[in-house]
C-alpha positions in Angstrom: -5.7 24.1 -5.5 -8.0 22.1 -3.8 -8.2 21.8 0.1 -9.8 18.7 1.6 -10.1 18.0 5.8 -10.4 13.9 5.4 -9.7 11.4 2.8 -11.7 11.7 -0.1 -13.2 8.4 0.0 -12.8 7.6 3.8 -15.5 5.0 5.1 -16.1 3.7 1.7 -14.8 -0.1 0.7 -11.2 0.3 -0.3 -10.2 3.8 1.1 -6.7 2.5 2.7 -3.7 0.8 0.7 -4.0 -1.5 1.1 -7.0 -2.4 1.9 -8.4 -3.3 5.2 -12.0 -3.9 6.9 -13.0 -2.5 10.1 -13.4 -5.3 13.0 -16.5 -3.6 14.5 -17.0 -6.6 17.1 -13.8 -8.2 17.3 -10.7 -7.3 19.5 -9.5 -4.2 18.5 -9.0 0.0 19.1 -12.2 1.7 17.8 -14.9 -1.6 16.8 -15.8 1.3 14.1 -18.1 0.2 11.3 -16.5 2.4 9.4 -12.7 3.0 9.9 -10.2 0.2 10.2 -7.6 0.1 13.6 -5.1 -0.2 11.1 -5.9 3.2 9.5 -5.4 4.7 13.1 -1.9 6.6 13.6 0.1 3.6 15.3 1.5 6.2 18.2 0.1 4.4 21.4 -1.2 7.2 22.7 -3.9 7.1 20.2 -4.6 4.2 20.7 -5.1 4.3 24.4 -7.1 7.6 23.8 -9.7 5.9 21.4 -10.2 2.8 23.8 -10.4 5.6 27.0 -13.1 7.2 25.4 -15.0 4.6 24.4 -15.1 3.1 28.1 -15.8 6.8 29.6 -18.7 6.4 27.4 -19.9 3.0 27.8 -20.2 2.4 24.3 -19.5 3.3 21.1 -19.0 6.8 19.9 -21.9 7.2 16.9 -21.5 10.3 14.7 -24.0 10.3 11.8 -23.6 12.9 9.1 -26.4 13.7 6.8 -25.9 13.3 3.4 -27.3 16.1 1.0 
């Protein structure tokens, strides 16, 4: 049994079904280069939440994770 914390293939071309690409400068949620609105849980709430923090911020929230 195998126990995974995020999809497999999440940020890669073609993770969602179907497929959609993220808007990263166009209207929308998150402007993520990697992860689509439409992948986002469609709850308001988490909407609001990833649009609150990115204004708190003043701009986008970067996390880069080495590869090894």
């Amino acid at each position: 049994l195998l126990t995974v914390t995020s999809f497999p293939r999440l940020g890669c071309p073609g993770f969602t079904l179907p497929e959609y690409k993220p808007t990263p400068v166009e209207k929308g949620v998150s402007k993520s280069l990697f992860f689509p609105d439409e992948a986002i849980n469609r709850h308001p709430r988490f909407s609001t939440l990833t649009r609150n923090i990115r204004h708190r911020r003043g701009e986008k929230v970067v996390i880069n994770v080495p590869i090894f």
